[in-house]
Residue, then its C-alpha position, 0 to 999 in steps of 0.5 A: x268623876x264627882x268632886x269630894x266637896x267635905x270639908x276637912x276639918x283639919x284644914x286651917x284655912x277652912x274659915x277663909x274658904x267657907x267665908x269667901x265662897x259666902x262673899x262669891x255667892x252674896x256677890x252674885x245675887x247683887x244687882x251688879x256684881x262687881x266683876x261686871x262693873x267696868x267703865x261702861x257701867x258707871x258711864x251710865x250716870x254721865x250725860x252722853x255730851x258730858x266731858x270723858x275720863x279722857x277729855x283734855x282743855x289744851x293750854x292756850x296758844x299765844x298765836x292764837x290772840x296775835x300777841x307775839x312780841x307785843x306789849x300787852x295789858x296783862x293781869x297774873x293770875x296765879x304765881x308759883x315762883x318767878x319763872x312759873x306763873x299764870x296771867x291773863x290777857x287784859x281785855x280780849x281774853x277778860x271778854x272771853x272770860x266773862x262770856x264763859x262764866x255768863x254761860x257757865x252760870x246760866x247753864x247751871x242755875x238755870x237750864x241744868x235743872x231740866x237736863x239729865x245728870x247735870x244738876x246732880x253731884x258728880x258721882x264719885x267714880x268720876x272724881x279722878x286725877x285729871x277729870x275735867x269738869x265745873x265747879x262752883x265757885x261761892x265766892x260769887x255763886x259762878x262757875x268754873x273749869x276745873x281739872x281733878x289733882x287727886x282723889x279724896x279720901x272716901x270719908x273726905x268730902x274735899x277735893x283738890x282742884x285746878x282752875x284752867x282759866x287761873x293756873x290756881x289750886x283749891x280745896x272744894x266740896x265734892x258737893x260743888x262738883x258737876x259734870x262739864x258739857x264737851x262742848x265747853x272743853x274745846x275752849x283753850x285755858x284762857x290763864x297763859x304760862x309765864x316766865x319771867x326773862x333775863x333774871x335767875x335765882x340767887x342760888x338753886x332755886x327761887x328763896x321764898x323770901x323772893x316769891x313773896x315780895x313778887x307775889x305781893x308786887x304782882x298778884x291780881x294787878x294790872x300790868x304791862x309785859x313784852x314777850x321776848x319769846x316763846x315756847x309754842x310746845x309747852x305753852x309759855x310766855x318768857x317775858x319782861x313785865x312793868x307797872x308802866x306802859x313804856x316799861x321803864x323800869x321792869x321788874x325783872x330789873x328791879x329784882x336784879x337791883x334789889x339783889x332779889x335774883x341775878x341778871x341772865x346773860x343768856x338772852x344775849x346774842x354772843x350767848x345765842x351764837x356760842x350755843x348754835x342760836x340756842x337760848x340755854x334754860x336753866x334747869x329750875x325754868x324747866x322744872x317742875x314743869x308746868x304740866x307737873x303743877x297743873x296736874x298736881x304732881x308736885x308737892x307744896x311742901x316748902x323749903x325743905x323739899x325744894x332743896x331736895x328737888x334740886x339734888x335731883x335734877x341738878x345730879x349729872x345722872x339726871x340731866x346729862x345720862x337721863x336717868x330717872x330718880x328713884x324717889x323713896x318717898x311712896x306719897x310721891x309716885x305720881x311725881x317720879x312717875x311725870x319726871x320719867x315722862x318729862x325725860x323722855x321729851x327732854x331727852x328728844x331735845x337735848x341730843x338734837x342739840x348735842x349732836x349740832x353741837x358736835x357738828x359744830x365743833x368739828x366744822x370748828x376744828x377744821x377751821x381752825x386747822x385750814x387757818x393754821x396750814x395757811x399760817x404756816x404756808x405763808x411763813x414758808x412762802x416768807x422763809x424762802x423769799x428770804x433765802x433767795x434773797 
């Protein structure tokens, strides 16, 4: 049966049709239409032994330099409150470092010219949240590793970035953007995750007051820390840090004297041993995490938003039922959206935890109740000497 293709005249979505069915056929004589643009398609531009959408550079691991519990020359490299700040290893690692940017600058300035793809901007479809890839640095003309935090708009030419080897954000032109070699993203970031131990905040989270003196105190210095612990999941280095090889004073003691944080009692071992050898975190150690401000997902919005940060994660819904928040805010998606994910790891944890601990309280209270019937059996045992007698 032929179908009527007249149009009806009477028919007020005519205008919409007629001018989408012009667009279909436009499309189709296009050279690629963009139904047949997939990930395949606009791979093409990349160099074949380029980083992928899916490459990842893991954080360093603290076994991997054999500085466990050591006291070590470090230098901090980027600090976002006391317990989340970024800091190098001073001398092994500042070799690493300089042999990585050596390489990095050769490659770009001088052989990239002659290899596919490498000399030329990074196309705009790779410019996605996540993407690892080089950036020049002009400061010095050198490159660096850098991951993507979020896509510009398209009449922006900034792009924010993440320094891997820093722990440091900035703004560049998409113009500085280059594809990275795989092979370069096998190399761990070389900045490590620190936290500062034995101090907490003076109220929910780090004033910023606080971090300003610390930043000004330590920022790109030569200094000393003793690890005390670590995180091999995450990555982090909970430490004390000084200004002197002996660490006589540290600054986690200075701050406690200058009443810029409280000293932490959960490094004790009477806090370890009530907890079954568990150091308890304070929730403000765990968030935001630090995979959440290497991604970009938390905002840098200031006191305000801090405040409000800390109703979330400090709600019983949250941290004791693991319930995600339902966060009003639009532009904040992709933060909701970690701390779902950051629940789900949590979650695995803590009932660990919570079931050790009922373990624990039931061998107690069976303790407890043996000791009390030999309490009571030897005061029998005293009643019936007594009665004899």
């Amino acid at each position: 049966m032929q179908e009527n293709h007249e149009i009806d005249e009477n028919d007020e979505d005519q205008p919409n049709r007629r001018m989408n069915a012009f667009l279909k056929r436009a499309e189709s004589h296009a050279a690629i239409p963009s139904y047949a643009l997939t990930d395949a398609v606009f791979s093409a531009d990349r160099p074949k032994d380029a980083a992928t959408l899916s490459s990842k550079i893991l954080p360093l691991k603290l076994f991997d330099t054999g500085q466990e519990n050591a006291g070590i020359r470090i230098i901090i490299t980027e600090i976002y409150t006391p317990f989340q700040f970024w800091f190098r290893f001073d001398g092994y690692i500042d070799e690493v470092i300089n042999k990585l940017s050596g390489d990095l600058y050769e490659f770009y300035n001088q052989s990239s010219r002659y290899l596919k793809n490498y000399g030329n901007q990074l196309p705009n479809y790779f410019i996605k949240p996540g993407y690892i890839c080089a950036s020049c640095y002009t400061i010095n003309m050198s490159w660096r590793r850098v991951r993507i935090l979020s896509e510009p708009m398209i009449s922006n030419d900034i792009v924010s970035v993440f320094y891997i080897d820093y722990g440091s954000e900035a703004e560049v032109s998409r113009t500085n953007l280059r594809f990275l070699p795989q092979m370069y993203t096998e190399l761990s970031s070389l900045a490590v995750r620190g936290c500062l131990s034995h101090v907490h905040p003076l109220g929910p989270h780090w004033p910023m007051n606080c971090i300003k003196k610390f930043r000004h105190s330590l920022l790109n210095k030569q200094l000393y820390g003793h690890i005390v612990e670590f995180d091999h999941e995450e990555s982090i280095a909970f430490m004390r840090i000084s200004q002197n090889e002996n660490m006589s004073p540290s600054i986690n003691k200075q701050m406690v004297e200058a009443k810029l944080a409280g000293e932490s009692d959960h490094y004790t071992k009477k806090m370890r041993e009530f907890h079954c050898g568990r150091r308890i975190r304070y929730m403000r150690e765990r968030l935001p995490s630090f995979d959440m401000l290497e991604n970009g997902c938390y905002p840098m919005w200031g006191e305000d938003f801090e405040q409000k940060f800390d109703d979330i994660i400090n709600d019983p819904e949250f941290y004791v039922n693991y319930q995600p928040p339902k966060i009003k805010n639009p532009f904040l998606w992709r933060l909701e959206k970690a701390l779902e994910s950051w629940l789900v790891k949590y979650k695995e944890e803590e009932e660990v935890w919570r079931q050790l601990y009922k373990e624990a309280n039931v061998k107690l209270l069976k303790e407890n109740e043996q000791h009390v019937q030999k309490i009571m059996s030897a005061s029998k045992a005293v009643e019936g000497k007594d009665n004899n007698g």
